[in-house]
C-alpha positions in Angstrom: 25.6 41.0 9.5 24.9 39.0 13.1 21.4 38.0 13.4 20.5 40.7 16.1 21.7 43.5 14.2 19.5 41.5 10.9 16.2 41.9 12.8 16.7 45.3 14.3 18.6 48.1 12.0 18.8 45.7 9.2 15.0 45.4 9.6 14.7 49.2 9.4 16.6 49.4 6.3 14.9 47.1 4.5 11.7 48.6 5.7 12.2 52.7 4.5 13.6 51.2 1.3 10.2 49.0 0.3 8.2 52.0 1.8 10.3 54.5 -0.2 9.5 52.6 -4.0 5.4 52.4 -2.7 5.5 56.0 -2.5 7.4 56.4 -5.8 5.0 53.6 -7.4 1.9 56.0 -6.0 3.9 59.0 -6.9 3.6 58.1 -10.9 -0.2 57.7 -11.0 -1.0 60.4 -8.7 -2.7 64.3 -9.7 0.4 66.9 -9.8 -1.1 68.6 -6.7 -0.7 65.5 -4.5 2.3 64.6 -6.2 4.3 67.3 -4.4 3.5 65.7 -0.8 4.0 62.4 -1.7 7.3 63.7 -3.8 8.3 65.1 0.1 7.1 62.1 1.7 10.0 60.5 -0.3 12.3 63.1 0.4 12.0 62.3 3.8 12.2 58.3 3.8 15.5 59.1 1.4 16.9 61.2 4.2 16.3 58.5 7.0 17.8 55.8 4.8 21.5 57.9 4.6 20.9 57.9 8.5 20.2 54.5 8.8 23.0 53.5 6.4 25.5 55.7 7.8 24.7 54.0 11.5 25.3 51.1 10.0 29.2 51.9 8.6 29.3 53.7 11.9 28.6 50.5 14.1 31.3 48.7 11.2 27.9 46.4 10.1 28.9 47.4 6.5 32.5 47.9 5.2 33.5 51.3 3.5 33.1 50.1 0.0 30.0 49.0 0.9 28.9 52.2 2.7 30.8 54.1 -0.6 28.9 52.3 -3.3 25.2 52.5 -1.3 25.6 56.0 -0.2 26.1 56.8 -3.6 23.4 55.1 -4.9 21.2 56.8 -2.0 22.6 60.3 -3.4 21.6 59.6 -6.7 18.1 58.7 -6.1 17.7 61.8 -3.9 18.8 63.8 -6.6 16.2 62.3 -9.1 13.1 63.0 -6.8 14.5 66.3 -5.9 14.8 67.3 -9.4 11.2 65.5 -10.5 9.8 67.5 -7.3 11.2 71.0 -8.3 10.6 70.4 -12.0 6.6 70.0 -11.0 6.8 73.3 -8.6 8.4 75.3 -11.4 4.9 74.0 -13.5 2.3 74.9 -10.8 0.9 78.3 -11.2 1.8 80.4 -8.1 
């Protein structure tokens, strides 16, 4: 990836993805209440991340198995905090 391109979406990247495992870190020795939020917060940073990524493939920074094998990966770990979400709001009295 050319330096400029490092130090500005590259940046970015690298940025939601250490964000993304401090929330999950804080997520596992948190009360179920806040759990939840912090569960969304992570949601959210997942979401960005696709967009980021998919910019990237967009812009032809990454190549398509690159963009195939990370997406997937990205999927995957949305899937996991969706399901650990949803399991904890189906254990919450209404």
């Amino acid at each position: 990836m050319p330096r400029t391109e490092r130090f500005g979406i590259g940046l970015k990247v690298d940025i939601l993805f250490l964000d993304l495992l401090e929330l999950l870190r804080k997520a596992t020795y948190t009360p179920t209440q806040q759990k939840i939020a912090i569960l969304e917060d992570c949601l959210n940073k997942t979401d960005s991340l696709r967009f980021f990524i998919q910019i990237m493939w967009e812009t032809r920074l990454m190549t398509n198995t690159q963009f195939a094998s990370l997406g997937n990966e990205i999927e995957n770990i949305g899937k996991m905090i969706g399901g650990w979400r949803k399991g904890l709001l189906t254990k919450l009295p209404p």
